[in-house]
Structure formats: C-alpha cells, structure tokens
C-alpha positions in Angstrom: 8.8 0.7 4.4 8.2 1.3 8.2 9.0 -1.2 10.6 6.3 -2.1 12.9 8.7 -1.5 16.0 8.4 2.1 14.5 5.3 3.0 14.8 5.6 2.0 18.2 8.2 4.7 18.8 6.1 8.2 18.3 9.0 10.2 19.6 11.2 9.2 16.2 8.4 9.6 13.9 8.0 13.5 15.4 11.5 13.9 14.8 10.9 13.1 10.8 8.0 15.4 11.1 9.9 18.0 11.9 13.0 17.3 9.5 10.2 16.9 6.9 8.6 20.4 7.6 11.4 22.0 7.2 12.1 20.6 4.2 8.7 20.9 2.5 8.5 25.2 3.9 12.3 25.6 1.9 10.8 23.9 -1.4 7.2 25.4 -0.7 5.9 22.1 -1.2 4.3 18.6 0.4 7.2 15.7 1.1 6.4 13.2 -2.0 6.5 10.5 0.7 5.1 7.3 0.6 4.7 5.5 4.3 4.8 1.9 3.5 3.3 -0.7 6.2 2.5 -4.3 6.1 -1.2 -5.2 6.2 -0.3 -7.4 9.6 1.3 -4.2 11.2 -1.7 -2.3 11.3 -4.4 -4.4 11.3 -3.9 -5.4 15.1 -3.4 -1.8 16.1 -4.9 0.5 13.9 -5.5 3.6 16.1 -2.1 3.4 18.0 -0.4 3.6 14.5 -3.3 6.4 13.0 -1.7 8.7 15.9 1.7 7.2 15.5 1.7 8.8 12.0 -0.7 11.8 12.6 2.3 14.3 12.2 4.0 12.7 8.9 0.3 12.6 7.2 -0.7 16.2 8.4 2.4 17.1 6.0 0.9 15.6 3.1 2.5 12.2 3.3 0.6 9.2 2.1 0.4 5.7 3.3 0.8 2.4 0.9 -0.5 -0.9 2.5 1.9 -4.2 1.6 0.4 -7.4 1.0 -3.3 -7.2 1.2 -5.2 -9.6 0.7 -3.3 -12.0 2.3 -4.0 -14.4 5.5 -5.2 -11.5 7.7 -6.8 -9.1 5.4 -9.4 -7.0 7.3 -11.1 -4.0 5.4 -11.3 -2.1 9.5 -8.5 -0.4 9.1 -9.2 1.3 5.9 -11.8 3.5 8.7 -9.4 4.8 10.3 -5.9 5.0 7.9 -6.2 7.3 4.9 -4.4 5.1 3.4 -3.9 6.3 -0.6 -1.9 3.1 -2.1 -2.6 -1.0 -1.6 -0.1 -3.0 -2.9 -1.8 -7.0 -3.4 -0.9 -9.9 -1.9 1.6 -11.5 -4.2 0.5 -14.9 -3.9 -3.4 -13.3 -4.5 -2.1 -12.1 -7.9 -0.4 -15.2 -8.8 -4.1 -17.2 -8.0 -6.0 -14.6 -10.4 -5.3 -16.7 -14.0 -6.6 -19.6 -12.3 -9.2 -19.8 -9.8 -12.6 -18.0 -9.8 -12.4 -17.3 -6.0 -9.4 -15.2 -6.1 -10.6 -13.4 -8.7 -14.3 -12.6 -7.0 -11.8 -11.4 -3.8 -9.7 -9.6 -5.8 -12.8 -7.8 -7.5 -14.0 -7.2 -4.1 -10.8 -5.5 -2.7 -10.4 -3.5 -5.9 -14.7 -2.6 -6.1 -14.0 -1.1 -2.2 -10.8 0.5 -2.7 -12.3 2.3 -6.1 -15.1 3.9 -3.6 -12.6 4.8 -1.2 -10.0 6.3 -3.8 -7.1 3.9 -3.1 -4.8 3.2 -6.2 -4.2 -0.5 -6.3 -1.1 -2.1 -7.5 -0.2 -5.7 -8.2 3.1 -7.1 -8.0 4.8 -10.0 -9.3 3.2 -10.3 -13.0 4.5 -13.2 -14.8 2.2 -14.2 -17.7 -0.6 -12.5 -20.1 -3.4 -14.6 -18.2 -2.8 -12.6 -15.1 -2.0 -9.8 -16.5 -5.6 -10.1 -18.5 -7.4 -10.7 -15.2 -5.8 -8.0 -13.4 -7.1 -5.7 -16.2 -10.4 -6.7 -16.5 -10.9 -6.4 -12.3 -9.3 -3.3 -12.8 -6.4 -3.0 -10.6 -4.7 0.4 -11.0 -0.9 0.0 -11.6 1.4 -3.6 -12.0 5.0 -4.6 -12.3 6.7 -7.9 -12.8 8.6 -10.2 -14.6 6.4 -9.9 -17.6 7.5 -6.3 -17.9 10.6 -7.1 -17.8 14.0 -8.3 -15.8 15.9 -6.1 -13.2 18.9 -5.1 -14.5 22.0 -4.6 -12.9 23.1 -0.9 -12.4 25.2 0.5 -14.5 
C-alpha cells in the first residue's frame, strides 16, 4: 500500500526505482510488485500520481486500486493508470446478496474492468448468497470469512 503523501514525494519513489532495477537486472527478471493505492488517492490527482509512479511501472510493476466502488468511484482514472488489479469496496460486496442496485453497479464495474483487462477481487466474503452473486457478475478472485479464519502464526 502506498500512502498518498507518497506519491507526492517523486524523489523517494525514484529511489525504489532504482533499488528495484537493480534487483530485477541480478535476477534477470521484472519486480513481482504490486503498487497498492486507495481509490480516493488517485481519483483527485490522477496525472500527478501516473508520473509519480512512471519509473516503478516502466519496471514492470503493477498497480491494485483499494476500495472501488465506494463514495467517490470515478471510472477517469482508469485513462490514465494502467492499473492491472481492483480490489471492491467492502461495503459494495457485502450489499450484493441483497439489493438489486448493487448488484447492477457491481456488474457494471466488473463489465468495464473485463474490457480493460483488470482482475477484480472482492473482499470480505461471509455467506454463500454473496459469494453466489459475486460469481455469477463474475468477479475474478475473493477472500473472506467464508474461506476461512486467520490463524495465528505459528
């Protein structure tokens, strides 16, 4: 997860760049990094942080969007962000076993980020009914309760 203080602070994000180059040339491959931001962070400054993390996606780095779906969701963004990952609103998923509405918005996200190649992922599972809903909108990937518990390390 980035921080949106961050992305407004180029200078460190060159810096990983460069740590991460180096890196992916000694193991002759692309970073398996996933660049995590919250739909709010971006959706007010979109450009600032496309060139904010320019250098971390010319390395093959991939960027996950948090929450969508939510209060502010705005499809803009997805212009100018090759974003690869959206990870649902919580409280979106939770509304999908019981109201029509969320589910035609859900299909709708899930419709535009199939054309665009975004993997969608839905968090916070809890019951069959959603779990059933999810899968016939076709959302991508899930995890939750009804998966099963965290469990402590050991």
């Amino acid at each position: 997860h980035l921080s949106g203080d961050l992305v407004r602070h180029p200078d460190i994000l060159q810096t990983l760049a460069r740590e991460l180059d180096g890196v992916s040339k000694a193991t002759n491959a692309a970073p398996p990094l996933v660049l995590t931001l919250n739909e709010r962070q971006i959706s007010a400054e979109t450009e600032q942080v496309a060139r904010a993390l320019a250098p971390l996606l010319d390395l093959g780095c991939r960027i996950a969007v948090s929450d969508y779906g939510g209060d502010t969701s705005s499809f803009r963004f997805l212009i100018h962000l090759p974003v690869s990952f959206i990870q649902l609103d919580t409280n979106l998923v939770r509304l999908t076993s019981e109201s029509a509405r969320a589910r035609s918005i859900l299909a709708t996200i899930q419709h535009t980020a199939q054309d665009l190649g975004i993997t969608t992922i839905a968090k916070q599972i809890e019951d069959e009914a959603t779990l059933q809903r999810l899968i016939d909108v076709g959302v991508d990937w899930g995890s939750g309760y009804l998966f099963g518990r965290p469990s402590e390390p050991g």
